[in-house]
C-alpha positions, -999 to +999 in steps of 0.1 A: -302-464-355-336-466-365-367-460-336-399-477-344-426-450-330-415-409-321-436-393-301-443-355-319-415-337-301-396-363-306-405-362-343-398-319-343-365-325-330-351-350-353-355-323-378-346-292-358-314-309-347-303-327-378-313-303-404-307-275-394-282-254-374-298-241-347-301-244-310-329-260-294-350-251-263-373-287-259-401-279-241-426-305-224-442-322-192-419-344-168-418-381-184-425-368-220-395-381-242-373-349-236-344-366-228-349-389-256-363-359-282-327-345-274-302-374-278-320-399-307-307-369-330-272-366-314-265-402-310-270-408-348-249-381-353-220-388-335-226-430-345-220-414-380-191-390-375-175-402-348-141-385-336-115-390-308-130-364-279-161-362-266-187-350-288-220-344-269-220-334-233-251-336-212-250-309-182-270-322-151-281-294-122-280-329-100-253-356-092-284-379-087-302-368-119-266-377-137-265-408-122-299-414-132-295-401-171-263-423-172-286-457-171-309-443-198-283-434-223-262-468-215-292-482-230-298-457-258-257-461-266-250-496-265-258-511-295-245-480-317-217-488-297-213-453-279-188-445-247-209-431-222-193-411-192-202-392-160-179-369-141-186-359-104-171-365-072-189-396-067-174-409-094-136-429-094-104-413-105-096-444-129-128-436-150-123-403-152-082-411-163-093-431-190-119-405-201-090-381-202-067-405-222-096-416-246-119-391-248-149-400-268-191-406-270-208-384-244-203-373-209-225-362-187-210-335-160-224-310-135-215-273-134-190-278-108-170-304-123-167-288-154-154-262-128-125-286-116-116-293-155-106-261-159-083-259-132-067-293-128-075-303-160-065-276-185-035-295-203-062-318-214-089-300-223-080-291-264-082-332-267-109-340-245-133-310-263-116-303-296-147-321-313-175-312-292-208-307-314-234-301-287-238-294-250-272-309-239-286-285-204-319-305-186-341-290-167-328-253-180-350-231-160-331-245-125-306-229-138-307-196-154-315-163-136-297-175-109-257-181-089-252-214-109-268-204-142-246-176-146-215-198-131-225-223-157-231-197-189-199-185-181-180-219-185-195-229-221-179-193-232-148-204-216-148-236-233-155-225-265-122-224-262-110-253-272-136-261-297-130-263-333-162-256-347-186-238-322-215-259-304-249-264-300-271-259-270-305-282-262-320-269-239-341-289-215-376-277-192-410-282-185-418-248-171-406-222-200-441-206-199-440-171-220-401-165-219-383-181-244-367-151-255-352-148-223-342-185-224-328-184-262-310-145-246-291-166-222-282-193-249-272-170-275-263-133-266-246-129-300-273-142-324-247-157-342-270-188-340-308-193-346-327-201-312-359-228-321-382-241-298-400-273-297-434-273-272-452-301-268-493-301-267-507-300-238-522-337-231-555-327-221-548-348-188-577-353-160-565-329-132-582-333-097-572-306-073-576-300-038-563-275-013-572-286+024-571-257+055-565-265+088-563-244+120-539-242+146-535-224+176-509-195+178-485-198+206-490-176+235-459-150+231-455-152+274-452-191+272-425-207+256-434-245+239-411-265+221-407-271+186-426-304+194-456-293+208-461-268+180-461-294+153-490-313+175-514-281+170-514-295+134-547-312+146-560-335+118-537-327+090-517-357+096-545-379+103-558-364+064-528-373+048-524-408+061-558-409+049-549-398+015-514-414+009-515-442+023-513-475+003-500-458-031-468-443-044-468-407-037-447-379-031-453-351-003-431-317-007-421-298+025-406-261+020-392-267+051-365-297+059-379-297+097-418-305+081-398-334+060-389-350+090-417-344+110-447-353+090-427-387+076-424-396+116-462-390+123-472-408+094-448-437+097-464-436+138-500-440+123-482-470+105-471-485+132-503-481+154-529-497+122-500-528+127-488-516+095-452-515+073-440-483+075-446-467+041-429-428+041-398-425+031-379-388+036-356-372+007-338-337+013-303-322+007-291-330+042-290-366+041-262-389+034-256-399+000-267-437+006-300-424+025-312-404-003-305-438-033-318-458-007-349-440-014-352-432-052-344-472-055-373-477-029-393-455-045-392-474-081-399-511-061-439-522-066-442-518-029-465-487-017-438-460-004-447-424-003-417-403+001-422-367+023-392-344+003-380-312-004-371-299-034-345-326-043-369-346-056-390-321-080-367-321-109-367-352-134-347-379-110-367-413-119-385-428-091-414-445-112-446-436-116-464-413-087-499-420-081-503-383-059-486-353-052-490-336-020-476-302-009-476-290+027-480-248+029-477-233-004-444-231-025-430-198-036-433-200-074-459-215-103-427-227-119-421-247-090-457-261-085-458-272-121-425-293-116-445-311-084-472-312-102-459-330-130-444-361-111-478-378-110-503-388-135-473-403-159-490-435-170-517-432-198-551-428-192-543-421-151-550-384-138-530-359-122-538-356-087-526-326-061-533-324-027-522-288-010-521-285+030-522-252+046-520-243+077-535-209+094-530-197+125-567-196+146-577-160+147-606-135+158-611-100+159-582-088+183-561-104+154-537-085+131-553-075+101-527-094+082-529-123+100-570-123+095-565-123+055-549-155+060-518-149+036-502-182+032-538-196+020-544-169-005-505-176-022-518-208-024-550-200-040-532-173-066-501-196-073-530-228-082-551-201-100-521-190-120-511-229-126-547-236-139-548-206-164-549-211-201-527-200-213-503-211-184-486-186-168-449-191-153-419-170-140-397-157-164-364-163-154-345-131-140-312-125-159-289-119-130-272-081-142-236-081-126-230-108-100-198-097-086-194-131-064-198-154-097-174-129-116-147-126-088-145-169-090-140-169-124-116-145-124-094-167-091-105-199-120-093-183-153-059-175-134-058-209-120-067-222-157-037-198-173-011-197-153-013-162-156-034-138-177-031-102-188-063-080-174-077-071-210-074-110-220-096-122-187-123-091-199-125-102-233-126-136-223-151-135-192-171-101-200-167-087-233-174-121-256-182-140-222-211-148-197-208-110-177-218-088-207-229-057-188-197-055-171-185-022-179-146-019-181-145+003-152-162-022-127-141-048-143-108-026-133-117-016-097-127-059-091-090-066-101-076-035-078-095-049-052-083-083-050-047-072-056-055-048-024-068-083-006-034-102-019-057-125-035-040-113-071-003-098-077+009-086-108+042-098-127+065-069-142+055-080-176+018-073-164+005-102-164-019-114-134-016-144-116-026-159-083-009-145-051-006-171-023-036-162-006-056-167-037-039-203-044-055-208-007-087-203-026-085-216-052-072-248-034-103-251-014-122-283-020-155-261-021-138-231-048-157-253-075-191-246-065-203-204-071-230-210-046-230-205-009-230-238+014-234-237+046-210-250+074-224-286+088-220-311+107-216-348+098-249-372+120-230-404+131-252-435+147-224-459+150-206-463+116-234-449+093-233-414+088-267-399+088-269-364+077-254-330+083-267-299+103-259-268+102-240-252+128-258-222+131-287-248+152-266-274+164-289-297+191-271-298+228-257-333+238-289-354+254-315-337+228-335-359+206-339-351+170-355-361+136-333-372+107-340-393+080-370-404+090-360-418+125-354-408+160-322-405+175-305-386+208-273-368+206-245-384+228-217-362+216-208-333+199-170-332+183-166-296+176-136-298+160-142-330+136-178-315+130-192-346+143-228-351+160-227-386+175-260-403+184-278-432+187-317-448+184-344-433+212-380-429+213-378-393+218-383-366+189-383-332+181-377-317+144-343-307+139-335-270+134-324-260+094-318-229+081-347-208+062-350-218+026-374-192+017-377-178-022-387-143-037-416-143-048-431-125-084-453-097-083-482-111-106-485-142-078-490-110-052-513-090-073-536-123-083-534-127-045-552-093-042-578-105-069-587-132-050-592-112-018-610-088-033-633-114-057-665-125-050-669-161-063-661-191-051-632-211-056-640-248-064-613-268-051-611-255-016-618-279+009-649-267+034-622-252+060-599-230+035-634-220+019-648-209+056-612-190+064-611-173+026-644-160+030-635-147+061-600-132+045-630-117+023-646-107+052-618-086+072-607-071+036-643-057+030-645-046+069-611-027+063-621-013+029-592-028+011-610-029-021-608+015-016-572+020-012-539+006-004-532+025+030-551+010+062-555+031+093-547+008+124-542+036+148-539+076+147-498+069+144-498+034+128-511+020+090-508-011+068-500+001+033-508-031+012-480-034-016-487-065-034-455-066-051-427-091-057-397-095-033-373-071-047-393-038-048-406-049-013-370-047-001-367-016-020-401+000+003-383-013+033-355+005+030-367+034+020-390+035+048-361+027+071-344+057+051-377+082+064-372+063+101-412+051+095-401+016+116-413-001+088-422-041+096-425-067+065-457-084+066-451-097+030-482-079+011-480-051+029-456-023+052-468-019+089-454+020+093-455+040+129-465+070+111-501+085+101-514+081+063-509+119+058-471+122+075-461+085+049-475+097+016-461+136+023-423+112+031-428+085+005-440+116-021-406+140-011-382+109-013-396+103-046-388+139-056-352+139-041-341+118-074-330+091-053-301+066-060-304+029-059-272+026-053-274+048-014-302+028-009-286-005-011-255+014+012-284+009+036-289-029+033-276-043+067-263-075+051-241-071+021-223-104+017-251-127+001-231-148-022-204-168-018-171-149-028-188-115-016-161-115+010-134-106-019-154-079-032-150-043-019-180-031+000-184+001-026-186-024-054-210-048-040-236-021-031-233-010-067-243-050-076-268-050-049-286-021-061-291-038-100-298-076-085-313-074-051-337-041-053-361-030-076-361+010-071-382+019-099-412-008-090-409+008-056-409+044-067-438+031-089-460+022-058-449+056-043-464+075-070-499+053-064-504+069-033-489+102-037 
């Protein structure tokens, strides 16, 4: 195969890939060539050696993003006359028989398919992978340091299995920032294996940069409004992004599925009174299958379409090239901001262009202290500041220590993959030379007791383990193949075309109007036992009701936060509101001597003791605080406590003294089944996992010793 012009990553990778033995980590913007950088190399390798299994498998984090990856290697594989495959559940059985007949080329899978191979596939899998020569992972940092990173870690040592000659890993991102030692970690614990990395320069790309502050009025706590009338305190924020969007391709990210729906109706309403098409399109994880292509395929049409999404469209799906990207209330990560921000400005020559909208509440003097530092505008200040920064700062990705809920699945899936295995066979296999490395043997030992106690496991005279009945029930399940947690929903019908899905914990009442997919129905019936929302077209709306989506956030993005509060200068890409309300944040900080100390006196018995951390020691402080009965409430940056300064640093300073245990603090957590398969874990264990994942005692203790 021969490629008339590389572009310089491109170029690096060619010779990291072909000439060397290493794994990759390819790092560059959205729309750079990884993709490309990644399989040119492969492809040539496997035109020149081909053998009968598959030989390069590309893993997706998105059914979507597969689907889309599929068309671009098609083309890259048809002349060197390459089988191409995908495996989901969108895709039919007959392909996926023939793949398993004839294995060959490259195959492009998700975490949870490779999953179902395990378990209804395992006859097959020494043919279909026996020659597997590299395992391609896009958009990488998705993944690790979280549920399906370490679900998907965890089944490439499994399927070393059957492997003759050990694998490569490419990895894929635009967001590594500072970590790639914790990114090459999670590729290759054993450093049996070189780790390179391939960054592409930074462009030098025009950047114009806004953040836009409105004001809306707080609802009176004695009078209750609806959902729709406090959306309409928005004022001109809609009217601004009409103004801003309209008559280009953009996209608009929502943290919240509810602002998806609402702002796409308001703006396609400004549409339709200017006697205009209706240009915004919506894009979220609750929406039908056929809603959601309707849209990328939209999207990638000449026409002007903006599309108001969440998340599901920030990784590298291909909808064309974005003129604008808009985000309403800040996101929870830089990582995440980068990603949004690099869907526009792909053409050359053509800027980047952001747009951030972020509403505070109106406030004046009789106003919580917190609430007068305006707190969602300053995240959004520190999280740009951070973005701009040179070098770039990012999260590093969190290894995940223990996760009990990933480890119990893949015990239930290596038993289901067996037959049958002996206890020291699933260790060595899962832990010891697998994806749970700081399992200790002990834990390991008191998991398996515990799901024998369950009757999820039994134990054959011959001591081998296998699946009780009970645990086949598991197993079984159609959603065992997926180590997340999903919740239960409810299918949207209008006539024959399903809609969406809701969650049952906000189900609307029959007559209710609601938002979904960017139009306006009213519920008709509710079938509780076929999970079925039947409704039909009406004028009426009101944003539908999803569950909190909300992220931890790091502490450097709470700390730069703090430096902005406490700064002097001005920030230059404020619009003339958010300047007026951060120098007013200023204002109240200075008036409450912030800048002195961390502990505010509200009242003789009541403080604020400004934190500034990330999530996980914050949750630490709250429980401890619980622990000294200080009726602690979480403002975010800060502890509200019903105590005076003296009586919390004399408690904070003697708990810190009293050698304290993460592990009886996390016995205090209130909720202790967060993952998915928590259920099968023993209560003593999971507080043991809680207190290495969830808290962070020794920031907390830190913090204590600041004002001790």
């Amino acid at each position: 195969m021969k490629w008339p012009s590389l572009r310089p990553i491109q170029e690096e990778a060619i010779h990291a890939i072909l000439k060397s033995n290493a794994d990759v980590l390819i790092s560059a913007a959205t729309a750079a060539g990884k993709t490309e950088a990644a399989f040119l190399p492969i492809l040539s390798e496997v035109h020149e050696n081909p053998t009968p299994s598959v030989q390069a498998m590309y893993v997706g984090p998105l059914k979507a993003l597969i689907n889309d990856q599929f068309g671009r290697l098609e083309d890259l594989c048809q002349r060197a006359e390459i089988d191409v495959h995908r495996w989901h559940g969108d895709v039919d059985a007959g392909k996926k028989n023939r793949l398993m007949e004839k294995p060959s080329g490259v195959l492009l899978i998700t975490p949870e398919s490779i999953e179902s191979l395990m378990i209804n596939r395992n006859t097959r899998l020494p043919s279909v992978f026996r020659g597997l020569k590299y395992v391609v992972i896009d958009e990488i940092h998705a993944l690790i340091g979280n549920v399906r990173g370490t679900h998907l870690r965890s089944l490439l040592f499994r399927l070393r299995r059957y492997v003759e000659h050990d694998f490569r890993i490419v990895g894929l991102s635009a967001t590594l920032g500072n970590a790639f030692s914790d990114y090459a970690e999670w590729m290759r614990p054993d450093r049996d294996r070189e780790v390179s990395l391939i960054s592409a320069k930074d462009e030098g790309k025009q950047l114009l940069y806004k953040i836009h502050a409105y004001t809306i009025s707080k609802p009176d706590a004695h009078t209750s409004c609806s959902a729709d009338e406090s959306y309409k305190s928005t004022g001109a924020m809609p009217q601004d992004m009409f103004r801003h969007f309209s008559g280009h391709k953009n996209l608009i990210f929502a943290n919240r599925k509810s602002d998806v729906e609402w702002f796409a109706d308001e703006l396609n309403s400004q549409c339709r009174a200017k006697n205009l098409p209706e240009e915004f399109l919506v894009h979220h994880g609750s929406l039908s299958k056929e809603i959601r292509e309707y849209t990328e395929q939209e999207m990638q049409k000449e026409r002007p379409r903006t599309t108001v999404c969440s998340s599901t469209l920030e990784l590298g799906i291909d909808i064309g090239n974005v003129r604008s990207v808009g985000q309403v209330d800040p996101p929870y990560s830089v990582n995440s901001l980068v990603q949004r921000l690099g869907r526009s400005g792909r053409k050359k020559g053509e800027p980047q262009r952001m747009r951030l909208y972020i509403r505070e509440e109106d406030v004046d003097e009789q106003s919580e202290l917190t609430d007068r530092l305006h707190l969602d505008l300053l995240q959004a200040i520190a999280l740009s500041e951070l973005l701009l920064s040179r070098p770039r700062w990012v999260e590093p990705p969190r290894l995940v220590s223990w996760d009990l809920s990933t480890l119990t699945q893949q015990i239930l899936s290596t038993l289901a993959e067996t037959g049958g295995c002996q206890a020291g066979v699933i260790f060595e296999r899962l832990c010891r030379r697998g994806g749970f490395r700081s399992m200790p043997p002990n834990v390991f030992s008191e998991l398996l007791r515990g799901l024998g106690k369950r009757q999820i496991i039994e134990q054959m005279s011959q001591g081998d383990l296998i699946l009780a009945p009970d645990g086949e029930k598991v197993v079984g399940h159609y959603s065992f193949y997926s180590a997340f947690q999903a919740p239960i929903e409810f299918n949207v019908i209008a006539g024959s075309e399903t809609i969406g899905r809701l969650p049952v914990e906000s189900l609307p009442q029959v007559n209710d109007h609601l938002l979904l997919a960017g139009r306006r129905w009213q519920v008709v019936a509710i079938d509780d036992e076929q999970k079925v929302i039947l409704v039909r077209s009406s004028p009426g709306k009101a944003p539908p009701r999803f569950l909190p989506n909300g992220g931890d956030i790091h502490e450097r993005v709470r700390q730069k936060m703090r430096e902005v509060l406490l700064a002097s200068s001005p920030v230059s890409y404020l619009d003339s509101t958010a300047s007026r309300l951060l120098q007013n944040a200023r204002n109240a900080a200075a008036f409450s001597d912030i800048a002195k100390g961390s502990i505010v006196a509200l009242s003789p018995n009541k403080i604020l003791w400004f934190t500034w951390t990330g999530t996980r020691t914050q949750r630490a402080l709250m429980l401890i605080a619980e622990v000294l009965k200080l009726r602690p409430v979480d403002h975010h940056v800060a502890l509200e406590l019903a105590c005076s300064q003296t009586e919390a640093t004399e408690k904070f300073s003697a708990y810190a003294k009293s050698t304290p245990n993460a592990i009886q603090l996390a016995e205090e957590l209130p909720f202790k089944h967060i993952n998915k398969f928590d259920y099968l874990v023993d209560d003593t264990l999971l507080v043991q996992g809680l207190a290495r994942d969830y808290l962070d005692l020794d920031g907390a203790l830190w913090l204590i010793e600041t004002i001790s």
